[in-house]
C-alpha positions as CSV (number, residue, x, y, z in Angstrom):
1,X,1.8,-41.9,-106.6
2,X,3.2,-38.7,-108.5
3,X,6.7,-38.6,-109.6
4,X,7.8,-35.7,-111.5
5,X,9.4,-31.9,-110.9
6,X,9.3,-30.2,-108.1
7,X,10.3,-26.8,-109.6
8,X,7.7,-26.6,-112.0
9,X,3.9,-27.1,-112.6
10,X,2.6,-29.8,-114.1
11,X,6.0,-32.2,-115.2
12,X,5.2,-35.6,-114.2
13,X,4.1,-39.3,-114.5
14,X,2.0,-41.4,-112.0
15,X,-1.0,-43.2,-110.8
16,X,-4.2,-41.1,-109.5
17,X,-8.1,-41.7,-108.0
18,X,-10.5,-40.4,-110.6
19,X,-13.2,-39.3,-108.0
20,X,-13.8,-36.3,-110.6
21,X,-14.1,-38.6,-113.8
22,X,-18.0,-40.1,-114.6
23,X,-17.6,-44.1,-113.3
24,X,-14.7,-42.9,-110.5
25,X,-11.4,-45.1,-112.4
26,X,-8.1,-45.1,-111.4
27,X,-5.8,-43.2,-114.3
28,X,-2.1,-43.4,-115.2
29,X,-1.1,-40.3,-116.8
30,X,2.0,-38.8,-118.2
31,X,2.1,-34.4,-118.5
32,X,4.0,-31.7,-119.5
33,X,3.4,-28.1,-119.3
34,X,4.5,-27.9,-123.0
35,X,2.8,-30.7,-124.4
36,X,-0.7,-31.5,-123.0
37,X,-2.0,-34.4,-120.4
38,X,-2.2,-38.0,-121.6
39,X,-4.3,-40.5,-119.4
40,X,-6.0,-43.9,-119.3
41,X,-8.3,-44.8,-117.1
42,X,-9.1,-48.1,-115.3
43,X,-12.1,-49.9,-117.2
44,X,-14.2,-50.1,-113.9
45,X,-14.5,-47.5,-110.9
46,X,-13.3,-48.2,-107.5
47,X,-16.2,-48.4,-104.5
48,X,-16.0,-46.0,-101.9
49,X,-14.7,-47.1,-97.6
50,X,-12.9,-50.4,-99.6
51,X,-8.9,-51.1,-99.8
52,X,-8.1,-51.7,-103.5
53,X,-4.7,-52.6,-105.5
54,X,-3.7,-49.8,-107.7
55,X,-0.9,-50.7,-110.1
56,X,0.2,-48.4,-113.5
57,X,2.7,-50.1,-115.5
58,X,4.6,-47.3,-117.9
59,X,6.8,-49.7,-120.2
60,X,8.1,-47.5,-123.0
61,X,7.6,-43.8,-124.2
62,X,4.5,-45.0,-126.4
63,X,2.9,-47.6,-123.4
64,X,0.9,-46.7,-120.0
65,X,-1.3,-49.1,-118.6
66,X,-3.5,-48.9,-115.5
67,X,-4.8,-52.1,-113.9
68,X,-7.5,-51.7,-110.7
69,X,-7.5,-54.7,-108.2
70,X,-5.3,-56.8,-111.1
71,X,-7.7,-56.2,-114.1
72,X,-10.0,-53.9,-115.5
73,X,-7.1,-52.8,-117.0
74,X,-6.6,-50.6,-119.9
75,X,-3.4,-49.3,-122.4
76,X,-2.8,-45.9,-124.4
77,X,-0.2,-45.8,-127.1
78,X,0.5,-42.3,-127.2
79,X,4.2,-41.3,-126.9
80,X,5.3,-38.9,-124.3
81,X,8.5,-38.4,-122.8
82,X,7.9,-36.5,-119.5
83,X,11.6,-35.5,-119.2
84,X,13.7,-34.8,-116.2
85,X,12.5,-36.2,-112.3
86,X,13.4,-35.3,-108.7
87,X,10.7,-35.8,-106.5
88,X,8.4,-38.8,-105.6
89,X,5.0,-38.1,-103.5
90,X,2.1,-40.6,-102.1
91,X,-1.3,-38.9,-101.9
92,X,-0.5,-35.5,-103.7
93,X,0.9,-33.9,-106.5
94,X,4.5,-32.6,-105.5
95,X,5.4,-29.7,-107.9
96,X,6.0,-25.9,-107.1
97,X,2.7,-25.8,-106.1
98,X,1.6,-29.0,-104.4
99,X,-1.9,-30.2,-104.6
100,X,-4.3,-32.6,-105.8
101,X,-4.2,-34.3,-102.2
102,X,-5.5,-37.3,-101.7
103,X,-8.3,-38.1,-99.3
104,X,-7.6,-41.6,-98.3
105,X,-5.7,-44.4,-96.5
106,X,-2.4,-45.8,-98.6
107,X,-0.7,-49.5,-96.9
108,X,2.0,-49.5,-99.2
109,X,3.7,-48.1,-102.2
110,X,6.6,-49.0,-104.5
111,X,8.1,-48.3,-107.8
112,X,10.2,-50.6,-109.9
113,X,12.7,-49.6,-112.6
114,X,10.8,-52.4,-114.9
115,X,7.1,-52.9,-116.4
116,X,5.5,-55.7,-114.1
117,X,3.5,-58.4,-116.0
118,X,-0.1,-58.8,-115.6
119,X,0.7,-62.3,-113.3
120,X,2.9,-59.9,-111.2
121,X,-0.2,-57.4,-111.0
122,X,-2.3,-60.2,-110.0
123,X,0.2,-60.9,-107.2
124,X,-0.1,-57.8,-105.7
125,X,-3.7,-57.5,-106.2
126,X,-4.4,-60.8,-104.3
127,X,-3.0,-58.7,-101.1
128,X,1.0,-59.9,-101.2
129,X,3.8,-57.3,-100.5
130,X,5.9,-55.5,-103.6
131,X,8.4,-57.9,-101.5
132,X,6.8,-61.0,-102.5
133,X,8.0,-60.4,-106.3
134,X,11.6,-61.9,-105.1
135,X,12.8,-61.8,-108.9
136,X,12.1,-58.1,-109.3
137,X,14.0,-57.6,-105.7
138,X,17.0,-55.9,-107.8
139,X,14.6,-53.7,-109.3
140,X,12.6,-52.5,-106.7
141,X,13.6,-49.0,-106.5
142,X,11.3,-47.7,-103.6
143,X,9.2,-49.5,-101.1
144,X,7.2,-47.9,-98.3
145,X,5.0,-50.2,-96.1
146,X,3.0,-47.9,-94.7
147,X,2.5,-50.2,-91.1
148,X,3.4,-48.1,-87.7
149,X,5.3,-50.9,-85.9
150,X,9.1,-49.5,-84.9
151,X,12.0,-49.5,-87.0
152,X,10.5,-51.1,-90.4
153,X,13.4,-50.5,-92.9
154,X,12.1,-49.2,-95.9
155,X,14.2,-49.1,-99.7
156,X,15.1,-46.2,-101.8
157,X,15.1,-42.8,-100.3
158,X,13.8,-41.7,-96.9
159,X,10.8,-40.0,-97.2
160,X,8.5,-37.2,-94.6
161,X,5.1,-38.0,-93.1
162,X,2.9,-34.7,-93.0
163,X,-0.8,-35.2,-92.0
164,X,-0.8,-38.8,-90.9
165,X,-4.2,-40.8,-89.9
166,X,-4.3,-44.2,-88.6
167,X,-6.9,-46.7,-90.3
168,X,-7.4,-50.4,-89.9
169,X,-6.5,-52.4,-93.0
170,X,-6.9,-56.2,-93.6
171,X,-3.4,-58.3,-93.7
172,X,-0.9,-57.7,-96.4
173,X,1.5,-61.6,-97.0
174,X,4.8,-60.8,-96.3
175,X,7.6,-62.8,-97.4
176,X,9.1,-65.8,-95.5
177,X,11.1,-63.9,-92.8
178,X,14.6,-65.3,-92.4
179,X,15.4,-67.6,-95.4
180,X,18.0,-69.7,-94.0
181,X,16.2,-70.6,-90.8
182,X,14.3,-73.9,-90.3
183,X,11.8,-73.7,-89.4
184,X,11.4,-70.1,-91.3
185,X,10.6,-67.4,-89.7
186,X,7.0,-65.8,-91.1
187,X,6.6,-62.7,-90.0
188,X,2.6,-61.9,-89.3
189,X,0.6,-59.2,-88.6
190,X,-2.4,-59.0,-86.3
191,X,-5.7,-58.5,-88.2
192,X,-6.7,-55.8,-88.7
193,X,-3.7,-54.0,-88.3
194,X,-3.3,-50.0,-88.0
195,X,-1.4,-48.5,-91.4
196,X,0.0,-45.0,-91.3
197,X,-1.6,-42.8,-94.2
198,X,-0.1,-39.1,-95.5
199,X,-1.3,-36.2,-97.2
200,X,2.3,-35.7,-98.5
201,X,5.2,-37.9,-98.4
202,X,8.3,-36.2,-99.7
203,X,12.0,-37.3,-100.1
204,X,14.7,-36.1,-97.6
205,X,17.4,-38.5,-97.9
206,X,20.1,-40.1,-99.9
207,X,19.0,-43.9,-101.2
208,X,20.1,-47.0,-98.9
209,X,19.1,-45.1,-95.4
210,X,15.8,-46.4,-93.5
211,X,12.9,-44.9,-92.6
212,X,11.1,-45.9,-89.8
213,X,7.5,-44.3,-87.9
214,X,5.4,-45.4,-85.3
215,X,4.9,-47.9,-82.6
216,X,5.9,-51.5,-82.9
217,X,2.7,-53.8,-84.0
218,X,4.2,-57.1,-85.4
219,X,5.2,-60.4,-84.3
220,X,7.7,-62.9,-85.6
221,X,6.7,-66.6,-84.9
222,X,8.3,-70.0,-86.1
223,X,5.4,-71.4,-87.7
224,X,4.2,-72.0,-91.0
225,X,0.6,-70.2,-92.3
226,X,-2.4,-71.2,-90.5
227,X,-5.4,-73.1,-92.1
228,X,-6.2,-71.6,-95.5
229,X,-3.1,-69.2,-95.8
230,X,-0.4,-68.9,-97.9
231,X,3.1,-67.4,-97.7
232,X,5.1,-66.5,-100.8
């Protein structure tokens, strides 16, 4: 996940696969042209053909923090102020010159307008959806679930697919469907289920629109989890 500007080189703050660092972490980083690159790395390496949960949590100009799969996490306390945004991109770095793709599958992605705490990173990491964290609802900012069924809303702006893959990923808990109904509605996904993966996701559109890709893969039914589930 790179946020950061798309004018320049090298202006930006994000979450990245350290396949060229010794013990292959995941690394938050902040840079700026003017000022240097400031990382921290996961304290464990991911493993190589298996889905992970990859969350950074930036909380102030001094904190970035990197957690892999919920822990293994690490913090640097180095202030840096990365300045001015306007462009967010899964699997590459969006500047002038894009690059630094990503070679990989991505399910989902989201950014909040708040640090998550390390229960909420345990959340996620256990395999629930960014939509699980109903309290942080108001400050989900951007949410893309990468799954090809038709007309999936998505939040924040839209955004472009360019050099999409389909892979099989294991099921992601989605929230209880429609709240009001009795029985709920869960919606569930058939396991595995096919995710739509990018070299470059860019966006094109003002906030509050949907996005939508794909072919239609999901089922609603009025029954609650099955033996040894759990919905959030």
């Amino acid at each position: 996940m790179w946020v950061g500007d798309k004018d320049v080189t090298d202006i930006a703050t994000g979450i990245r696969v350290g396949g060229d660092e010794i013990g292959d972490p995941v690394i938050a980083f902040s840079e700026h042209f003017a000022v240097g690159l400031f990382e921290i790395p996961s304290s464990s390496g991911y493993s190589l053909n298996t889905w992970h949960a990859v969350t950074g949590v930036f909380a102030s100009a001094i904190s970035r923090r990197i957690y892999l799969g919920g822990g293994n996490s690490q913090e640097s306390l180095v202030f840096f102020l990365v300045g001015a945004v306007d462009r967010t991109q899964i699997g590459g770095a969006g500047d002038s010159t894009p690059d630094r793709f990503f070679s990989g599958s991505v399910v989902e992605a989201a950014i909040w307008n708040v640090a998550l705490s390390a229960d909420e990173v345990r959340i996620l990491a256990a395999g629930y959806s960014p939509l699980c964290l109903t309290n942080r609802l108001g400050n989900l900012v951007l949410y893309r679930d990468l799954i090809r069924p038709l007309n999936r809303p998505g939040i924040g702006p839209n955004m472009t697919a360019t050099g999409t893959t389909v892979s099989d990923h294991p099921r992601v808990q989605t929230p209880t469907g429609l709240l009001l109904a009795y029985p709920p509605i869960i919606p569930k996904v058939d396991e595995p289920f096919c995710v739509e993966t990018a070299d470059v996701w860019t966006p094109t559109a003002a906030a509050g629109q949907e996005f939508s890709v794909g072919t239609k893969q999901e089922e609603a039914v009025s029954t609650g989890p099955a033996a040894g589930e759990v919905n959030c």
